[in-house]
N, C-alpha and C positions, 0 to 999 in steps of 0.2 A: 629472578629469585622468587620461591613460593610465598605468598601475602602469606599462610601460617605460619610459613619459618619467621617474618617478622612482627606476628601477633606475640608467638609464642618464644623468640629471644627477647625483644624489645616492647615489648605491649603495642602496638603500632596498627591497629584492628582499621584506622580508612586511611591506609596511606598503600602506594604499591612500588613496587620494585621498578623502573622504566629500562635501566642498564645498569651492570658490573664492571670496573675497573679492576684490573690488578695492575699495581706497581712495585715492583722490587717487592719486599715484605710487606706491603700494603694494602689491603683488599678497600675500596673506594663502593661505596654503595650508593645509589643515587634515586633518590623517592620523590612522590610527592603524592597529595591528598588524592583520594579518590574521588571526594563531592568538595563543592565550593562551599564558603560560608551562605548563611541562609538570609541573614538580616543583620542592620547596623547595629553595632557594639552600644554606639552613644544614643541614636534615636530611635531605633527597632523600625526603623524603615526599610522595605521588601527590595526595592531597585535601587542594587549595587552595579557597578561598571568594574572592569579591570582597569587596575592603575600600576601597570608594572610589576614586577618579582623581586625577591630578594635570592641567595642562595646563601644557607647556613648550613656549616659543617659540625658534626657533635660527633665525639668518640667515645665509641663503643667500648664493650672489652675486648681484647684480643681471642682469635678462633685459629688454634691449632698454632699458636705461638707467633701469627701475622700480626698486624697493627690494622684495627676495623674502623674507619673515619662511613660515618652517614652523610650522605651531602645530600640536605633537604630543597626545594624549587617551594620557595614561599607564596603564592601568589597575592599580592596588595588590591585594594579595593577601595573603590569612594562611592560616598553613599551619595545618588543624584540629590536629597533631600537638603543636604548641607553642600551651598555654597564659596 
């Protein structure tokens, strides 16, 4: 799917499409961010590590009378600075 089509349905400007599901009446969308986070939340410290993903599903509205589920790839992070 084109990164406009999901700026300009869903506001969604650094995430991109990877692959499309369809099931039954369902169109399954599946995204995730374009850049990583930049710095800790809590300490503003620069070296973060991956620490596993989550996957979140959010529903859309429906397109052309289908049922449109987003299934987002969270990626988790730990700051090296906090022990």
């Amino acid at each position: 799917m084109n990164s406009s089509f999901l700026y300009h349905a869903w506001g969604l400007y650094n995430h991109k499409c990877t692959r499309e599901e369809y099931k039954g009446n369902t169109i399954i969308l599946h995204i995730e961010a374009k850049e990583r986070k930049k710095d800790c939340p809590k300490c503003g410290h620069r070296q973060l590590v991956k620490n596993g993903f989550r996957v979140r599903d959010f529903i859309g509205l429906p397109i052309g009378g289908k049922k449109v589920i987003i299934r987002m790839k969270v990626q988790r992070y730990k700051c090296k600075n906090q022990d």
